[in-house]
N, C-alpha and C positions, 0 to 999 in steps of 0.2 A: 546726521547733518549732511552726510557728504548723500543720500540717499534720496532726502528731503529738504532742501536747501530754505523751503516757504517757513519750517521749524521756526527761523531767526526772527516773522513774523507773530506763527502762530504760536510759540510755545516756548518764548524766551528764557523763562525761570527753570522751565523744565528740558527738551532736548535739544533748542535751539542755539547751543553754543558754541562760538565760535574758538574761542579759546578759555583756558584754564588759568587763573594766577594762584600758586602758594604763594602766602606771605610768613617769613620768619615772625611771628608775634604779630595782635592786633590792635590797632593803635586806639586809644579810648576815645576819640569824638568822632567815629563812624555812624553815620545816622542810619537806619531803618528804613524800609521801601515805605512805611506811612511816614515818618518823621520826613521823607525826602520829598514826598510827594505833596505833604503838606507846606514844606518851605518854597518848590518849587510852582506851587499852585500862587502863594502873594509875589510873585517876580513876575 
């Protein structure tokens, strides 16, 4: 990132990150990159 700062465009999922979050436990109505993209497609 700090090498290649365009990553945050081209390669989001993969090196383009800006930061990291651990979460203690994961909360059960997390939706999925299709489930998200599907709800956010009828908005």
């Amino acid at each position: 990132m700090v090498d290649d700062p365009s990553l945050v465009n081209t390669a989001p999922f993969e090196g383009g990150w800006l930061f990291k979050v651990r979460v203690a436990g994961e909360p059960d109505d997390l939706l999925t990159a299709d489930e998200y993209a599907a709800f956010s497609a009828g908005n």
